[in-house]
CHARMM internal coordinates of N, CA and C (Angstrom, degrees):
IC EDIT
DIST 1 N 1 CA 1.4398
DIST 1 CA 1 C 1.5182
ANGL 1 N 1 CA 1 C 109.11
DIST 1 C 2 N 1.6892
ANGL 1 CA 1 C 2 N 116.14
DIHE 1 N 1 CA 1 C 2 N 155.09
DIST 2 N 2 CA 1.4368
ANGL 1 C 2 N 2 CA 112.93
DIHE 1 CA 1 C 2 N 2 CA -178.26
DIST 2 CA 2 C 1.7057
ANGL 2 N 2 CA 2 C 104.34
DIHE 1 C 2 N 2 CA 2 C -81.95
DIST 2 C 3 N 0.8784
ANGL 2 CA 2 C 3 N 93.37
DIHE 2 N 2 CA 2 C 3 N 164.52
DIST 3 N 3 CA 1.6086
ANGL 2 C 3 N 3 CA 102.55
DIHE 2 CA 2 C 3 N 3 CA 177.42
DIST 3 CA 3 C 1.7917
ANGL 3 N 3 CA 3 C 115.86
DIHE 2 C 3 N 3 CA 3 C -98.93
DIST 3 C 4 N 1.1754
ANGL 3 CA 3 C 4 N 147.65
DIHE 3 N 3 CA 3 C 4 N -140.72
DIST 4 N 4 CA 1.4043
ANGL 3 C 4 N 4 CA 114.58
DIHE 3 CA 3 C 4 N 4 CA -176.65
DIST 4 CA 4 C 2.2906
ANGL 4 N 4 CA 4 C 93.01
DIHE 3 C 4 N 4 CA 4 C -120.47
DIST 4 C 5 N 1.3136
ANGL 4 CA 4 C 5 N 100.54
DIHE 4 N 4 CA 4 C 5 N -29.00
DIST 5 N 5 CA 1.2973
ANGL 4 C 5 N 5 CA 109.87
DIHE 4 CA 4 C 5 N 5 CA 162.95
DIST 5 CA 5 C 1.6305
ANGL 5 N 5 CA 5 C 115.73
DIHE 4 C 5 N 5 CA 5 C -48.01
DIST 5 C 6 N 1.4127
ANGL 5 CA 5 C 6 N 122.76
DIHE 5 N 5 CA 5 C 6 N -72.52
DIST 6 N 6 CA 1.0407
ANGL 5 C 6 N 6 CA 127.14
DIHE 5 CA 5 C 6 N 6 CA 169.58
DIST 6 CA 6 C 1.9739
ANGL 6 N 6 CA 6 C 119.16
DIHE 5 C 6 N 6 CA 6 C -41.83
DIST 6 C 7 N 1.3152
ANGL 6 CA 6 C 7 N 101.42
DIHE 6 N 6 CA 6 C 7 N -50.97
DIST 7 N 7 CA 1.5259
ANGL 6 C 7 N 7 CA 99.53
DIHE 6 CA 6 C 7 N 7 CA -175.92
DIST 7 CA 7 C 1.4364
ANGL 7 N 7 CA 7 C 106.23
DIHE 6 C 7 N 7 CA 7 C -63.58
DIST 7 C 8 N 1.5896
ANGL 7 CA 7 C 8 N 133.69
DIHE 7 N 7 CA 7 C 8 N -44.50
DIST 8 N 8 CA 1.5373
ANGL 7 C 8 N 8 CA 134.32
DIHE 7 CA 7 C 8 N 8 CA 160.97
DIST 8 CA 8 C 1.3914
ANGL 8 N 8 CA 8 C 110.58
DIHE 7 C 8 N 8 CA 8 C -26.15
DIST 8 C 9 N 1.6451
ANGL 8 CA 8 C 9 N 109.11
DIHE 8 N 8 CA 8 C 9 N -74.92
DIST 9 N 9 CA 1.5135
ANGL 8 C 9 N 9 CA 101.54
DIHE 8 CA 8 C 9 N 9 CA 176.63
DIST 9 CA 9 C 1.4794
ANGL 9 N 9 CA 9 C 125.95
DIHE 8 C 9 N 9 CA 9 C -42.45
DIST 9 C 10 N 1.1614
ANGL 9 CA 9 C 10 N 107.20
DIHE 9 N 9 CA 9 C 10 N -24.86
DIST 10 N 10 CA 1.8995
ANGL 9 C 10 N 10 CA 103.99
DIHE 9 CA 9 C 10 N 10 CA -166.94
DIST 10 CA 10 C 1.4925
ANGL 10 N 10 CA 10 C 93.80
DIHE 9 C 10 N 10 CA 10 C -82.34
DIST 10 C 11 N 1.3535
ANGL 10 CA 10 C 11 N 119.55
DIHE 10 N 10 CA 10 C 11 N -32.24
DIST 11 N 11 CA 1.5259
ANGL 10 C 11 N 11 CA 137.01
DIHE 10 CA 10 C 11 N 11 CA -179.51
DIST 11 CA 11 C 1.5848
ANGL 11 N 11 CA 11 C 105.58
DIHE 10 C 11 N 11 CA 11 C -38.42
DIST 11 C 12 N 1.1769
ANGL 11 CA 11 C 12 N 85.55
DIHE 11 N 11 CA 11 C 12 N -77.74
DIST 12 N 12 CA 2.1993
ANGL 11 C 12 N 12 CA 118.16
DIHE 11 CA 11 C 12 N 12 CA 169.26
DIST 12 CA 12 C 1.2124
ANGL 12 N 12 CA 12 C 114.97
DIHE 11 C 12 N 12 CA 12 C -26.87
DIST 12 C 13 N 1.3765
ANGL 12 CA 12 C 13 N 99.80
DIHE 12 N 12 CA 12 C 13 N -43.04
DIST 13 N 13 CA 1.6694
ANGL 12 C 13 N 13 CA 103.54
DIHE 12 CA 12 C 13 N 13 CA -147.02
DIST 13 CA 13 C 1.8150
ANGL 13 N 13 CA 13 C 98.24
DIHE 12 C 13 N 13 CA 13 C -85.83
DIST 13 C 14 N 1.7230
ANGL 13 CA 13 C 14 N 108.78
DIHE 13 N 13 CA 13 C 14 N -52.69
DIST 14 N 14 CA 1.1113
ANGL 13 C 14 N 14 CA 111.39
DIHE 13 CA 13 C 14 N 14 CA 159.29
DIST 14 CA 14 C 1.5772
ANGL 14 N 14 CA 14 C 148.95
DIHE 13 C 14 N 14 CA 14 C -52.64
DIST 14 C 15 N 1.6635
ANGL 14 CA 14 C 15 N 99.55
DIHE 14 N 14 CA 14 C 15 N -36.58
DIST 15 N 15 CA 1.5480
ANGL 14 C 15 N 15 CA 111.44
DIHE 14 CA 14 C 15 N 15 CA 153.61
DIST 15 CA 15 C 1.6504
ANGL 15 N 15 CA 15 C 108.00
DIHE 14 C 15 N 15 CA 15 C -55.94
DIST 15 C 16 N 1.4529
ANGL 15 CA 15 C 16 N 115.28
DIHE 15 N 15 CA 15 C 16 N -50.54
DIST 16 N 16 CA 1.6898
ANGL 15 C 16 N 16 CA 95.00
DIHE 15 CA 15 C 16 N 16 CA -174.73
DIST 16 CA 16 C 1.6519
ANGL 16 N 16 CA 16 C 117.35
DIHE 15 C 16 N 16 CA 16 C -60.10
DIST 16 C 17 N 1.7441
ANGL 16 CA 16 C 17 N 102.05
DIHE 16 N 16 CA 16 C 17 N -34.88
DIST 17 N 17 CA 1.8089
ANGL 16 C 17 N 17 CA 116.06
DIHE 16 CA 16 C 17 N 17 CA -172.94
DIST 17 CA 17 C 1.9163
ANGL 17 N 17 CA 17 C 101.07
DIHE 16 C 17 N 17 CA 17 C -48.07
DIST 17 C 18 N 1.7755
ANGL 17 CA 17 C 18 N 101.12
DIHE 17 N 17 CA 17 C 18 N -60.16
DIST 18 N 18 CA 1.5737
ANGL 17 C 18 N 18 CA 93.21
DIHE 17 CA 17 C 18 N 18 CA -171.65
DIST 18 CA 18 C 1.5971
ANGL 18 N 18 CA 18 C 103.01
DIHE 17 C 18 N 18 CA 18 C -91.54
DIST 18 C 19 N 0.9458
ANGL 18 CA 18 C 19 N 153.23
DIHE 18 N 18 CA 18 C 19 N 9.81
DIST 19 N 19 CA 1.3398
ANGL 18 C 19 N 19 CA 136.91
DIHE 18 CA 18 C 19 N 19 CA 136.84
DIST 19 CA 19 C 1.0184
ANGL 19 N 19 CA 19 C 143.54
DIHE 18 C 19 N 19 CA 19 C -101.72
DIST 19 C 20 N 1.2669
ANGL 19 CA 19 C 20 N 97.12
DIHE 19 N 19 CA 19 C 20 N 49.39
DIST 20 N 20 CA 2.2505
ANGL 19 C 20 N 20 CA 99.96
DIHE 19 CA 19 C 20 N 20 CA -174.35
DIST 20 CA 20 C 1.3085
ANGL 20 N 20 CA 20 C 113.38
DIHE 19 C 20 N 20 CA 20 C -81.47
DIST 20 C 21 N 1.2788
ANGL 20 CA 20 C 21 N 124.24
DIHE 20 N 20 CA 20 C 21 N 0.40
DIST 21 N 21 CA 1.1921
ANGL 20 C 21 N 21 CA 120.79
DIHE 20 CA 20 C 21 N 21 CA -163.06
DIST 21 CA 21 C 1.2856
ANGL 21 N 21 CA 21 C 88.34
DIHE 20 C 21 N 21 CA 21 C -117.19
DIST 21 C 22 N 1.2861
ANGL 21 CA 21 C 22 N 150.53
DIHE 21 N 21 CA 21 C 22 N -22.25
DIST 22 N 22 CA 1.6971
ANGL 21 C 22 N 22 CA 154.21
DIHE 21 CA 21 C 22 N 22 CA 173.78
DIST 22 CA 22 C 1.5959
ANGL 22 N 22 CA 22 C 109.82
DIHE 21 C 22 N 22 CA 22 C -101.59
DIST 22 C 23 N 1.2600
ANGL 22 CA 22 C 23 N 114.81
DIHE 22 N 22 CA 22 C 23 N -3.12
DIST 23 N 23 CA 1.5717
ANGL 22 C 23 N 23 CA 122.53
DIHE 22 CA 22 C 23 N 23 CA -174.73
DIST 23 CA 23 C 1.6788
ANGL 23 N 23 CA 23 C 99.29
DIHE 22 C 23 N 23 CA 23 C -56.96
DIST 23 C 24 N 1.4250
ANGL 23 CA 23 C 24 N 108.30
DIHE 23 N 23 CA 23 C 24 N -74.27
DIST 24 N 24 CA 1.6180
ANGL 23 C 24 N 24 CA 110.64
DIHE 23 CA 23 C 24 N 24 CA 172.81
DIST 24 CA 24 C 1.3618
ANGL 24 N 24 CA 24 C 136.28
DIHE 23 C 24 N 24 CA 24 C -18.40
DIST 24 C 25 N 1.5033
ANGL 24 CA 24 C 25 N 95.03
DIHE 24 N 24 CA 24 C 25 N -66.71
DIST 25 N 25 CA 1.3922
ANGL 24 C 25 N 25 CA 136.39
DIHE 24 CA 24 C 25 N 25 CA 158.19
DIST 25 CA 25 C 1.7520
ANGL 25 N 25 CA 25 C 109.48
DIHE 24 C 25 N 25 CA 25 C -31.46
DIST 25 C 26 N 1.2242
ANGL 25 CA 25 C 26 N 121.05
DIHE 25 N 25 CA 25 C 26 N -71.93
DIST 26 N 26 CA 1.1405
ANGL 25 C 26 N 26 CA 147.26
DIHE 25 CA 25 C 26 N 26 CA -176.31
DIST 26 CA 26 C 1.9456
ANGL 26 N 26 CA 26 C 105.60
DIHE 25 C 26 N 26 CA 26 C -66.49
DIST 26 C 27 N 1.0437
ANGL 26 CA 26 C 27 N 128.27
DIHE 26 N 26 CA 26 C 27 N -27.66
DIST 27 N 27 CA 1.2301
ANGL 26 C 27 N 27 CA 114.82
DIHE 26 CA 26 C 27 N 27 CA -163.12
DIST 27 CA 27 C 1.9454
ANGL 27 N 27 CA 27 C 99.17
DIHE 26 C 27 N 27 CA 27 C -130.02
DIST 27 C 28 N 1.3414
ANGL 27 CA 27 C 28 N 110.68
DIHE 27 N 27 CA 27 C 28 N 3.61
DIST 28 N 28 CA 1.5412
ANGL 27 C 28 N 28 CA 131.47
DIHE 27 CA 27 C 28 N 28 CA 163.42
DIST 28 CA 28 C 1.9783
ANGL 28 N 28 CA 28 C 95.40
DIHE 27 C 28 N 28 CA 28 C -72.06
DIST 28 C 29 N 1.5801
ANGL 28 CA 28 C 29 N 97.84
DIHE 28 N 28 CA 28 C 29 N -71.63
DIST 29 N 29 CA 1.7865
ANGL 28 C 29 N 29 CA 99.38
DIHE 28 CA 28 C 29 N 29 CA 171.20
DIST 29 CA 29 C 1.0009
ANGL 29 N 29 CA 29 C 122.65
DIHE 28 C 29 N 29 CA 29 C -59.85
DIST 29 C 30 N 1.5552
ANGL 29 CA 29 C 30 N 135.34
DIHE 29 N 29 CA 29 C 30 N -33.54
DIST 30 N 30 CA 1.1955
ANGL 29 C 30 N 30 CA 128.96
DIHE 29 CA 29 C 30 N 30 CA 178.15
DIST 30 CA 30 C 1.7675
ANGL 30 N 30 CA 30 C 105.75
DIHE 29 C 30 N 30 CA 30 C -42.73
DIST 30 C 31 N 1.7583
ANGL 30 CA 30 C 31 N 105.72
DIHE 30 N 30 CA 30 C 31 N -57.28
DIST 31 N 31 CA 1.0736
ANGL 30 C 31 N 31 CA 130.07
DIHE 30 CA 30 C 31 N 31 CA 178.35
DIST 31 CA 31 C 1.6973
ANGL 31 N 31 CA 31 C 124.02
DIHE 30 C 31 N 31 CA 31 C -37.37
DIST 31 C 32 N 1.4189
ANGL 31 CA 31 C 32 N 93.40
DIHE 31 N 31 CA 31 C 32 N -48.80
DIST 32 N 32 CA 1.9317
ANGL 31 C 32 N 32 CA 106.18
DIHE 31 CA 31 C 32 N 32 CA 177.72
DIST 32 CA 32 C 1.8982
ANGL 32 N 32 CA 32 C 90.51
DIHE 31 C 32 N 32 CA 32 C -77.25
DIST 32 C 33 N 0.4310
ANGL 32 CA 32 C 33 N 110.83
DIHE 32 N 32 CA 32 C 33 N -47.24
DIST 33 N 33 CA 1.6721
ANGL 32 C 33 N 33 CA 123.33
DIHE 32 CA 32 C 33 N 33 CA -163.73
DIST 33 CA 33 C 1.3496
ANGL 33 N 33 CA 33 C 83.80
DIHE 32 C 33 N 33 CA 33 C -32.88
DIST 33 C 34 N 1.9578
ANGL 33 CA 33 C 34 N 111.07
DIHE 33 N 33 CA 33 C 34 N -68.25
DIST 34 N 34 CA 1.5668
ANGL 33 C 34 N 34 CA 125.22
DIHE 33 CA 33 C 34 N 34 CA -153.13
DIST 34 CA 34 C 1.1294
ANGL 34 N 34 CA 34 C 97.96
DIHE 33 C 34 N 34 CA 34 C -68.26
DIST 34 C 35 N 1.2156
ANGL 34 CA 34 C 35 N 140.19
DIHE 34 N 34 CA 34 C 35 N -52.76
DIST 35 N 35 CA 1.6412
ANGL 34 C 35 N 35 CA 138.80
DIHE 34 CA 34 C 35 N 35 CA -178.65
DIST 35 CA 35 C 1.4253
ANGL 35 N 35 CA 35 C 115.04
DIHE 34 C 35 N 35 CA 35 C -53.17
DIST 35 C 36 N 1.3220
ANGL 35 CA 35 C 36 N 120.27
DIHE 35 N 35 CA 35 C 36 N -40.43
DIST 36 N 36 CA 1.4427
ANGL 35 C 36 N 36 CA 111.89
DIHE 35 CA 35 C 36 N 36 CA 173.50
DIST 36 CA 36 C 1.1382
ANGL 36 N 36 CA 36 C 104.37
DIHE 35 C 36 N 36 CA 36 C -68.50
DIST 36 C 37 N 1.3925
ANGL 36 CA 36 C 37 N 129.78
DIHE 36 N 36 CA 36 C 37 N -77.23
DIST 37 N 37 CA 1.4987
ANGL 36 C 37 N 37 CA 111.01
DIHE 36 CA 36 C 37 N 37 CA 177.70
DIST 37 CA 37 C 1.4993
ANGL 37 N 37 CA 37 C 151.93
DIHE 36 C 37 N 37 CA 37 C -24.77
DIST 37 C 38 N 1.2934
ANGL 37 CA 37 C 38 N 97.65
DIHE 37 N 37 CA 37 C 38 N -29.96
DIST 38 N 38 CA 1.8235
ANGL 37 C 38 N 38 CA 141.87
DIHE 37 CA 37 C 38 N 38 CA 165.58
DIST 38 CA 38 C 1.5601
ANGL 38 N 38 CA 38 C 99.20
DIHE 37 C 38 N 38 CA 38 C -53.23
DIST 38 C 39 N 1.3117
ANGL 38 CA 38 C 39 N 112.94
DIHE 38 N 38 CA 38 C 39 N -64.29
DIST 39 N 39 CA 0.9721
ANGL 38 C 39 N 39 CA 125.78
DIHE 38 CA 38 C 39 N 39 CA -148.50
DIST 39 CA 39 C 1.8972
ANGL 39 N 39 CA 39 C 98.72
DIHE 38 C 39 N 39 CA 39 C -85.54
DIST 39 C 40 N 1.2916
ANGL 39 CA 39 C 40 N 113.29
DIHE 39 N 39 CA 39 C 40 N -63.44
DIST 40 N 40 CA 1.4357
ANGL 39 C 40 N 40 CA 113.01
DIHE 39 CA 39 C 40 N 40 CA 162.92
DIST 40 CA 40 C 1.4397
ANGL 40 N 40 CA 40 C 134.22
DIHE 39 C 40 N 40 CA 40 C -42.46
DIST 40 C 41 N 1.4026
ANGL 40 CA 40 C 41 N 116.49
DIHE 40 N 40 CA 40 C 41 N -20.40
DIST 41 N 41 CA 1.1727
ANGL 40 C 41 N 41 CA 120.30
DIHE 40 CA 40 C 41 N 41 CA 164.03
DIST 41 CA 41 C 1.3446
ANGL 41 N 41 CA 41 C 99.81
DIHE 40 C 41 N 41 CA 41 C -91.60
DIST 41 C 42 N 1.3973
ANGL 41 CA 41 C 42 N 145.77
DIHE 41 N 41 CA 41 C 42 N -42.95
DIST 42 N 42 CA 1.6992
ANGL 41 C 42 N 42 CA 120.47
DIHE 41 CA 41 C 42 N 42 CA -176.61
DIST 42 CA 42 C 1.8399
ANGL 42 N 42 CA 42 C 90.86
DIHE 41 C 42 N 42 CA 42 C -56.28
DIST 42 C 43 N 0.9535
ANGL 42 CA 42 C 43 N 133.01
DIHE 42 N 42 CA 42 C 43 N -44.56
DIST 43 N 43 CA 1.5053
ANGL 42 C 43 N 43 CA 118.43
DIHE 42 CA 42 C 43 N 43 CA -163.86
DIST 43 CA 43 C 1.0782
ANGL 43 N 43 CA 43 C 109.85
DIHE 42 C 43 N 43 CA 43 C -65.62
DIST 43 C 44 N 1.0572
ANGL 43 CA 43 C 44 N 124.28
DIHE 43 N 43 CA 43 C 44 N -29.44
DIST 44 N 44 CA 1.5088
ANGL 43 C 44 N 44 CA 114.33
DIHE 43 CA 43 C 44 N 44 CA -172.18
DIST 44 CA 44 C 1.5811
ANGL 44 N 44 CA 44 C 101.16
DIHE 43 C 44 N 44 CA 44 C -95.52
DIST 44 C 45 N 1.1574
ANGL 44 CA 44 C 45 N 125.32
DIHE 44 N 44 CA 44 C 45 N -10.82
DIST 45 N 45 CA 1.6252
ANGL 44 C 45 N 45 CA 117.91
DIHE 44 CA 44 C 45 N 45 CA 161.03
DIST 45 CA 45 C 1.4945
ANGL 45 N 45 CA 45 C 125.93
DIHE 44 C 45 N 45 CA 45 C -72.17
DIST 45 C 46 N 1.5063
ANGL 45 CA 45 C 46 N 108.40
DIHE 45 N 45 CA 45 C 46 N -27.91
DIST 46 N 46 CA 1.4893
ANGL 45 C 46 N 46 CA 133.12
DIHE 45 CA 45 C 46 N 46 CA 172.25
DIST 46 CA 46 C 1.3522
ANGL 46 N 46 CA 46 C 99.44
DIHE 45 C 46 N 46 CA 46 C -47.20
DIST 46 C 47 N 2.2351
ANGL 46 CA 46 C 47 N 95.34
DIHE 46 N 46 CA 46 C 47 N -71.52
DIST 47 N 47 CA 1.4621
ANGL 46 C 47 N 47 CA 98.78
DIHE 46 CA 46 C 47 N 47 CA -158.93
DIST 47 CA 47 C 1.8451
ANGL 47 N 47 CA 47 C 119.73
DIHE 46 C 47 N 47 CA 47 C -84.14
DIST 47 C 48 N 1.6347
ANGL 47 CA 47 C 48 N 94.80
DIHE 47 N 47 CA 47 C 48 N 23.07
DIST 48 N 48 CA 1.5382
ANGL 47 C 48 N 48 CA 89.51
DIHE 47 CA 47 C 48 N 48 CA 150.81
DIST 48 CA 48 C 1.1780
ANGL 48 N 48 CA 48 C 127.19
DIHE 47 C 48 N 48 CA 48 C -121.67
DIST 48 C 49 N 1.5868
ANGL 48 CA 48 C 49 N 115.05
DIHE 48 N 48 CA 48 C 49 N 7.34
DIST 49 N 49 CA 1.4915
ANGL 48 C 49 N 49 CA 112.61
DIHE 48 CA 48 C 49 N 49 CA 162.24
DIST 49 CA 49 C 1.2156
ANGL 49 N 49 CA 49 C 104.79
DIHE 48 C 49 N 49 CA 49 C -81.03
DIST 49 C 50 N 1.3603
ANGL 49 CA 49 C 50 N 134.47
DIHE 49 N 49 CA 49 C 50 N -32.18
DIST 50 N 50 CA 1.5548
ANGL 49 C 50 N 50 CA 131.52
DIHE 49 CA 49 C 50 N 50 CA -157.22
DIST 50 CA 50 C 1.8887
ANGL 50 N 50 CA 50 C 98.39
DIHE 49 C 50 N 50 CA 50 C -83.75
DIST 50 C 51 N 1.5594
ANGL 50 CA 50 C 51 N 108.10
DIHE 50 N 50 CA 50 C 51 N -29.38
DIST 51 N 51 CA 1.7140
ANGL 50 C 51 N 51 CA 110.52
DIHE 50 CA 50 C 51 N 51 CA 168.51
DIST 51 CA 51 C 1.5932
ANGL 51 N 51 CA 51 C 108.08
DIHE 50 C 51 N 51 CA 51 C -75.78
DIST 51 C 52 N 1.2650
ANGL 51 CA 51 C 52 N 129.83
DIHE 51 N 51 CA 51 C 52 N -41.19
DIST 52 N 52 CA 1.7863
ANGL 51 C 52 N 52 CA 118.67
DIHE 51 CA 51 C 52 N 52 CA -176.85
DIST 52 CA 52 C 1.6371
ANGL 52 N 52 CA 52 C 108.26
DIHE 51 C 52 N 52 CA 52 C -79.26
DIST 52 C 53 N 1.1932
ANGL 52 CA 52 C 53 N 113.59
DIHE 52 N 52 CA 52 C 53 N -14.42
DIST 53 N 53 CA 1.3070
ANGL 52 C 53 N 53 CA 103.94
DIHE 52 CA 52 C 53 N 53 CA 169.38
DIST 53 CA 53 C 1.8116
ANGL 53 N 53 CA 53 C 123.00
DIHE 52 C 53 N 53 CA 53 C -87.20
DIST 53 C 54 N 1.7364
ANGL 53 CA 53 C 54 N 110.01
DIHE 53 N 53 CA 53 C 54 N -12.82
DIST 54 N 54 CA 1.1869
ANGL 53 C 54 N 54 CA 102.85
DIHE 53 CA 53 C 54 N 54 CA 179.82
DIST 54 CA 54 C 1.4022
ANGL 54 N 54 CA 54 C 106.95
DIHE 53 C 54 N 54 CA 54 C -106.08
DIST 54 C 55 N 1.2848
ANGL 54 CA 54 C 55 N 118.43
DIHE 54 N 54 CA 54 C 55 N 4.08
DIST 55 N 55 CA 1.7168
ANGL 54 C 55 N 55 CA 123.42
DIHE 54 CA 54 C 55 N 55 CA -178.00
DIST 55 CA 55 C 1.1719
ANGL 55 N 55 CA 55 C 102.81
DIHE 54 C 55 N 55 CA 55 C -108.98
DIST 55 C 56 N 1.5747
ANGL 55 CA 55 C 56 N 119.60
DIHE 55 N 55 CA 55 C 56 N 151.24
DIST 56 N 56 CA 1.7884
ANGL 55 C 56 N 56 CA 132.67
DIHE 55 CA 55 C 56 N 56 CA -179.87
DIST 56 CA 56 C 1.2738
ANGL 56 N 56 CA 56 C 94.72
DIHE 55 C 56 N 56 CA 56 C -70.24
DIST 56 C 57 N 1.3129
ANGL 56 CA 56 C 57 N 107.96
DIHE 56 N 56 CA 56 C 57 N 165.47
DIST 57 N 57 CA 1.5544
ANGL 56 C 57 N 57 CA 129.70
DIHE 56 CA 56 C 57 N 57 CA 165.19
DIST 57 CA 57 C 1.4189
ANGL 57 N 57 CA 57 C 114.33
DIHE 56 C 57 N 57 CA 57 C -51.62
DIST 57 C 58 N 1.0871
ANGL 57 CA 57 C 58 N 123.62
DIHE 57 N 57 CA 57 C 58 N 149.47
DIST 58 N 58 CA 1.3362
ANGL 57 C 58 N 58 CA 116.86
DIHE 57 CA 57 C 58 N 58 CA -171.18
DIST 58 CA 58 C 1.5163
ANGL 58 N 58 CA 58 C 87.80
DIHE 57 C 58 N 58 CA 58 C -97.54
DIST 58 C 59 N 1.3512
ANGL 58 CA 58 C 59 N 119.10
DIHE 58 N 58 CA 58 C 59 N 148.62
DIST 59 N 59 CA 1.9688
ANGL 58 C 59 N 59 CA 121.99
DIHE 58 CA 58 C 59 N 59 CA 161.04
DIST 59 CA 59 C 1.5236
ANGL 59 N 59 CA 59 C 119.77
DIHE 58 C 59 N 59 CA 59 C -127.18
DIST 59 C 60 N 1.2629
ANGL 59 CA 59 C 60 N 113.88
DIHE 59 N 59 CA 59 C 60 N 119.05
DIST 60 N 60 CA 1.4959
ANGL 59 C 60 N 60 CA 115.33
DIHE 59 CA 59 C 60 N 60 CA -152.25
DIST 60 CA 60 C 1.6228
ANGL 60 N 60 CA 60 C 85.71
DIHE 59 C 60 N 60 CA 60 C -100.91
DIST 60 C 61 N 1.3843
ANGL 60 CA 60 C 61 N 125.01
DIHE 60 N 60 CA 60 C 61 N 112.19
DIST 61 N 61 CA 1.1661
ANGL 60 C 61 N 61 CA 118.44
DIHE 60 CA 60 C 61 N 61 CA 150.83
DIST 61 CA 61 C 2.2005
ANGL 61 N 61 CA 61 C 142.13
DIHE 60 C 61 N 61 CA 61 C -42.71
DIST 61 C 62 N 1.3957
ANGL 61 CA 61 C 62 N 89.47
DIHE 61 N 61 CA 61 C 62 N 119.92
DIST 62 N 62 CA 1.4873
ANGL 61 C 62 N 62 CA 79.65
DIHE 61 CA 61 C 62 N 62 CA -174.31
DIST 62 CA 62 C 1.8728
ANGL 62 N 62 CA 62 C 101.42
DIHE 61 C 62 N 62 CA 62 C -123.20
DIST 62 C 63 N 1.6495
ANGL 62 CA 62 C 63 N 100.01
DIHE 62 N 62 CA 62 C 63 N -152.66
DIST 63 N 63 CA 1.5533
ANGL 62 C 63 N 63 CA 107.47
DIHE 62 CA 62 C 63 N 63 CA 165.09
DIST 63 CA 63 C 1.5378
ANGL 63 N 63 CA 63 C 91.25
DIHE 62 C 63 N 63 CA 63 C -154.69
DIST 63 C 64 N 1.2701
ANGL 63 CA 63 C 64 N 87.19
DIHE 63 N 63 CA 63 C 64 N 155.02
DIST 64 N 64 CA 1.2662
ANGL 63 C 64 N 64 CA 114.09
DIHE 63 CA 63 C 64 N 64 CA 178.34
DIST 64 CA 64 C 1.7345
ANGL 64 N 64 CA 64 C 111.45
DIHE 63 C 64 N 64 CA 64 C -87.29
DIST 64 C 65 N 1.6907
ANGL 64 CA 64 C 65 N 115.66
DIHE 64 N 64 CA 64 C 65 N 131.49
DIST 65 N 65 CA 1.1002
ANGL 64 C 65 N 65 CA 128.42
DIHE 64 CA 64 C 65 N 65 CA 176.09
DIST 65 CA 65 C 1.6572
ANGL 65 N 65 CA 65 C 133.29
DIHE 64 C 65 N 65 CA 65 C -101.06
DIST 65 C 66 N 1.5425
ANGL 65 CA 65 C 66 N 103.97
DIHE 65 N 65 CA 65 C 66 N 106.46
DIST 66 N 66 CA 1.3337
ANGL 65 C 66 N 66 CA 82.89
DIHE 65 CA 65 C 66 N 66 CA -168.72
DIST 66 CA 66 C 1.7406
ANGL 66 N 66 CA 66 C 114.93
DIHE 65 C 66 N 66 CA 66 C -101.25
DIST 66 C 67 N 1.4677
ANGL 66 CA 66 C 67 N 123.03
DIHE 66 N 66 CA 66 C 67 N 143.62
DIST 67 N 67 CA 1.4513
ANGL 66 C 67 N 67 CA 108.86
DIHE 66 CA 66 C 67 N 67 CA -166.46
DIST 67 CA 67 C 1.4148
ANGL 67 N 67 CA 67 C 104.13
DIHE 66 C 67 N 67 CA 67 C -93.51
DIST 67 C 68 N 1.4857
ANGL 67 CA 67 C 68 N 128.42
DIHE 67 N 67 CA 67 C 68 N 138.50
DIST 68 N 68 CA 1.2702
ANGL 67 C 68 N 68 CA 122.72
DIHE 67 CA 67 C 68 N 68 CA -176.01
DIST 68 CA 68 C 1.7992
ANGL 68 N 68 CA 68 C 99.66
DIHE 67 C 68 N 68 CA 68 C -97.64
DIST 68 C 69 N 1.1206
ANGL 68 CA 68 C 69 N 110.93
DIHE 68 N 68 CA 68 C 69 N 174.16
DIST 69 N 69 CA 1.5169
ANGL 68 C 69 N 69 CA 112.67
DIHE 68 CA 68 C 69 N 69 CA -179.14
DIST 69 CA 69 C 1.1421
ANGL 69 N 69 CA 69 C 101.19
DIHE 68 C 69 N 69 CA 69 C -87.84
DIST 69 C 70 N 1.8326
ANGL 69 CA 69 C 70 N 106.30
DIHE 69 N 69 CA 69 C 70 N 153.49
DIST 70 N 70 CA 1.3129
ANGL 69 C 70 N 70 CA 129.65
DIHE 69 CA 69 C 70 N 70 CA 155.67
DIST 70 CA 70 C 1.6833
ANGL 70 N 70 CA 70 C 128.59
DIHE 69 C 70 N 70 CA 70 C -30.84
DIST 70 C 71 N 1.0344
ANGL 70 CA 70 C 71 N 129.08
DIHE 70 N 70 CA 70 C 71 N 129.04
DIST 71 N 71 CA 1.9612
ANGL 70 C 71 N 71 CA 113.37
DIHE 70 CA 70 C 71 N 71 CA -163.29
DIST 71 CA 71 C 1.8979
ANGL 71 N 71 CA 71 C 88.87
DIHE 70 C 71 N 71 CA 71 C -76.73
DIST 71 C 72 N 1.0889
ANGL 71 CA 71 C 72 N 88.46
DIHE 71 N 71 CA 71 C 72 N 153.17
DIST 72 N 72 CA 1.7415
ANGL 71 C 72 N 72 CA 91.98
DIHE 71 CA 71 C 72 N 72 CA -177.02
DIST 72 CA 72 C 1.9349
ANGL 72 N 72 CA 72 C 102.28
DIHE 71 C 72 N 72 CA 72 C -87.40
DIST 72 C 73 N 1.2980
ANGL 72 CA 72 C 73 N 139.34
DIHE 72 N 72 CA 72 C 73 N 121.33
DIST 73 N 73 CA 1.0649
ANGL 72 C 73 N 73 CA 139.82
DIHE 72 CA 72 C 73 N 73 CA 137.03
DIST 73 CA 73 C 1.5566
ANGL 73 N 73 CA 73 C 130.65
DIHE 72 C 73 N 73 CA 73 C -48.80
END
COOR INIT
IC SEED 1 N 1 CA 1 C
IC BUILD
């Protein structure tokens, strides 16, 4: 039986056999793909430091619990 390493390679080998002619093609977009995303996530990390720094603390109302003791037997 293949192992999961081996079955990848056979994977590889055949994705390159029937797509050599879209390989370029395919790994040019892969490429824009990663940079936009790259890039949209630094922005949206920006635009939430630049939002927690201009908004108050948030304060979540609670109560305080107090545990009473076990009744003694």
């Amino acid at each position: 039986m293949f192992g999961l390493s081996e079955l990848a390679i056979i994977l590889i080998v055949i994705a390159v056999v029937v797509g050599v002619k879209k390989l370029p093609e395919l790994t040019r977009s892969a490429g824009k793909s990663a940079r936009i995303l790259k890039a949209e996530a630094r922005a949206a990390k920006e635009q939430d430091g630049a939002d927690a720094a201009q908004r108050p603390p948030r304060v979540i109302p609670g109560e305080t619990v107090t545990r009473k003791p076990p009744p003694a037997q």
